[in-house]
N, C-alpha and C positions, 0 to 999 in steps of 0.2 A: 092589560087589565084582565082579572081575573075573574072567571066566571064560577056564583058557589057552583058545590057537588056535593050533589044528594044521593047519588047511586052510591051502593056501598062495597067497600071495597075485598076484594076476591083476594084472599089469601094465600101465597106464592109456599111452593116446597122451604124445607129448610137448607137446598141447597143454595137455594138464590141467597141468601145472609153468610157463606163461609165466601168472606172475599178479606183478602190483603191487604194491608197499609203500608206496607213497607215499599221501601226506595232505593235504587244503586245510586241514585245523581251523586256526581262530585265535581268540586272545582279546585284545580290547583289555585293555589296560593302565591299572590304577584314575588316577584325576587324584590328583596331588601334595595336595589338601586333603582328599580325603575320610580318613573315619575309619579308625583302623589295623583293624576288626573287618571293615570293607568289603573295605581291600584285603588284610589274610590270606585273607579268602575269594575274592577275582579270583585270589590264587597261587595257593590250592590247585586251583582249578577251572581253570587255566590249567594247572597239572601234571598234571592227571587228562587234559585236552584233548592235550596234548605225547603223555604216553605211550600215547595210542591209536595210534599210531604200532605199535607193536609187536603189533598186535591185526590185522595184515596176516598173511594165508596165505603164510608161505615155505618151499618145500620144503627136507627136508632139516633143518631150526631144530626140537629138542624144543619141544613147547608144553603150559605147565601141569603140574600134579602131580593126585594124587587123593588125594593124604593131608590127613585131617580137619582143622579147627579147632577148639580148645575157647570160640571166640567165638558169641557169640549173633547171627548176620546173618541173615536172608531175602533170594534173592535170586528174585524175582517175577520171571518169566519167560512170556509172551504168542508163542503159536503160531499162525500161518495169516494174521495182517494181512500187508502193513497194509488198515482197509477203514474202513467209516461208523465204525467205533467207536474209534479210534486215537485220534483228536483228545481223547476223553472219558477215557479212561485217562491220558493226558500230564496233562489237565487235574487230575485227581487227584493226579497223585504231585507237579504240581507243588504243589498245595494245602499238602502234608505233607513237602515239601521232600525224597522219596524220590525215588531210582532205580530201573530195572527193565532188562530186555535182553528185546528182540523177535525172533525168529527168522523171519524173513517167508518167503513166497514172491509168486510173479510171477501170481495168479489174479485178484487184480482188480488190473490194473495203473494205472486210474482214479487210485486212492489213492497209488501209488510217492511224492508227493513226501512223503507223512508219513514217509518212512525220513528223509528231511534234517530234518526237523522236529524227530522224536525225537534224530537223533545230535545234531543243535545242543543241546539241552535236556541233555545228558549222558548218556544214555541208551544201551546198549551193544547193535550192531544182529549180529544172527548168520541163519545161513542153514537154511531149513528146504528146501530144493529149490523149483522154479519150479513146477512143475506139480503138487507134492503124489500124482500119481496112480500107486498101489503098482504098478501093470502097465505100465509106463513106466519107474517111476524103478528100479526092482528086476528088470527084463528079462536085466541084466547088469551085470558093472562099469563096464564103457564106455558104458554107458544111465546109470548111475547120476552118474557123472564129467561125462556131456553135460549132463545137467538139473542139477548143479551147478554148473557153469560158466556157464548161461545165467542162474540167480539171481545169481550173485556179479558177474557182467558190468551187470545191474541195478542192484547195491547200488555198485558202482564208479562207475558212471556220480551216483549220487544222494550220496555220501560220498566218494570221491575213492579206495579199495582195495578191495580183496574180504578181508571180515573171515576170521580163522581158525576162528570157533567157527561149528559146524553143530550142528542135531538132526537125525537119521534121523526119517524118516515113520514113527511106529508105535515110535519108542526102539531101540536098538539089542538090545533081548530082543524086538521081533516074531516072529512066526511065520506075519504071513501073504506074507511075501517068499515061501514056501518054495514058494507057489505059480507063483510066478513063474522060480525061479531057487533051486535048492537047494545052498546052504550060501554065498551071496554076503556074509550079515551079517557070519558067519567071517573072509570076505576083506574085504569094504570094514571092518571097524574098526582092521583092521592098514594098509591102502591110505590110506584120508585120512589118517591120523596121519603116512605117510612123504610127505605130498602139504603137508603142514604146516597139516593142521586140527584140529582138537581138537573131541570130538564129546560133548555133554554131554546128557544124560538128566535124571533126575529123581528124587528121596527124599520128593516131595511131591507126590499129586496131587487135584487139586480135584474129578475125575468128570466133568468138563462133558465130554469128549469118549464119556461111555458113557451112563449110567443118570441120572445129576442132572442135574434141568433149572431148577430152583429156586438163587436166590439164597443164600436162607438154608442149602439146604444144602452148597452149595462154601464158603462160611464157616464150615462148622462142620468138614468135609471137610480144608479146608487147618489150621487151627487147630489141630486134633487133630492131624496130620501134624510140624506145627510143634514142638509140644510133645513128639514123641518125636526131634527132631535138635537140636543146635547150628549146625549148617550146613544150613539148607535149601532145596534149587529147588526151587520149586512149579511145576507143570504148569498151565496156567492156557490161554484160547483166547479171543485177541482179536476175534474172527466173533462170539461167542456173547454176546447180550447180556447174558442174567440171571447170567455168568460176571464182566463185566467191572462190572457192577452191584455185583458182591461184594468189589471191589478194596479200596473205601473202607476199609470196616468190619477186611475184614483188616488194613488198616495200620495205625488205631487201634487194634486188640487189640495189634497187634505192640508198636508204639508204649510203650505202657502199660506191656507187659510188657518193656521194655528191650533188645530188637532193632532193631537197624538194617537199611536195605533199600540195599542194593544191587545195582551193576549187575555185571553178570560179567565180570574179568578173567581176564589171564593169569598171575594168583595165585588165585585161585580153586577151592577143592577143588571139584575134577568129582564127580554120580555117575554112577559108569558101570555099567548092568547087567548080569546072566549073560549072554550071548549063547546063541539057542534054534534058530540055523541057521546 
């Protein structure tokens, strides 16, 4: 649920608006004998590849809605890669034939080429800032614009545009920006949106980023989460290992219980939170 904003909003350089839409994606074309269940699936996975096309940041283009679904989806979402643990997550979902969406940033750059990895795999690649660091990204709006631009200049270079979907460091109900910069959350959630990104929070969180250090309990964390949505992001942290250990098991519970996992488009009910600055 969204909280109004009355602070007004801090008007970004004009380099923040020269961003790309354009895409390498490609998918071959099933051969003329194989089975018609092979090639409905090359179409459908060749239309899901087509329309990422429109998962480019363009200013000015409304992006997304936030109004619920009565479908039963999880869409598993992974913060702070890509790093050592990326390759093992992909491995997963490809196991269970799910999707998920990564929100990276730029701190082990080591890893950058598993952003190409994941998008090839189908996987929905979004921006967490490049440096993650609140005294930095939260300095200002034109601090916050700069260290966006320098992750999305990343993901360009590894996927061919700068996707629209972001997370704020800390969600967009943090409070410890205030410290840096008081009442910026106010402006930047109005400012990306007119910048043409869409900034998506969470209805589900696993702990791993506070008090759970254990496996079993971010399974049991997101589960319980699960079961009070029909639509749910789970908050989840690619770095963390006894987090991404827990991957599995949630998708067989999901599984079972007749949810689907996908990846985040620009259909996709947002959740978006009060804002606290």
């Amino acid at each position: 649920k969204e909280t109004s904003q009355q602070d007004p909003v801090v008007s970004t350089s004009d380099s923040h608006s020269e961003i790309s839409a354009t895409t390498e994606s490609s998918v071959q074309e099933p051969e003329q004998n194989t089975e018609n269940n092979n090639a409905n699936a090359a179409t459908s996975s060749k239309n899901f590849l087509d329309a990422r096309v429109d998962f480019a940041a363009q200013p000015g283009k409304p992006v997304g809605t936030t109004e619920q679904s009565e479908e039963k989806v999880v869409y598993l979402t992974l913060d702070d890669g890509p790093s050592e643990n990326t390759q093992k997550v992909l491995d997963i979902l490809d196991q269970y034939n799910c999707k998920a969406t990564f929100f990276v940033t730029g701190e082990m750059p080591e890893y950058k080429d598993m952003i190409k990895v994941a998008y090839d795999k189908g996987h929905t690649i979004g921006l967490h800032t490049y440096s993650h660091t609140y005294s930095k990204v939260y300095a200002s709006v034109d601090a916050y614009f700069e260290d966006l631009d320098q992750i999305g200049q990343m993901v360009k270079d590894e996927i061919g545009y700068v996707p629209c979907f972001i997370r704020f460091p800390g969600g967009s109900s943090n409070t410890i920006s205030r410290r840096y910069c008081r009442g910026i959350m106010s402006q930047l959630v109005c400012a990306v949106q007119e910048h043409g990104f869409r900034y998506c929070d969470w209805n589900v969180s696993s702990g791993d980023a506070g008090a759970t250090t254990s496996t079993s309990q971010v399974v049991n964390n997101v589960i319980d989460g699960i079961k009070s949505n029909n639509v749910s992001i789970v908050l989840q942290h690619d770095i963390k290992n006894f987090s991404v250990d827990a991957v599995e098991q949630i998708i067989e519970w999901g599984l079972s219980e007749g949810y689907t996992f996908l990846p985040i488009t620009s259909t996709t009910p947002m959740s978006h939170h009060g804002v606290n600055n």
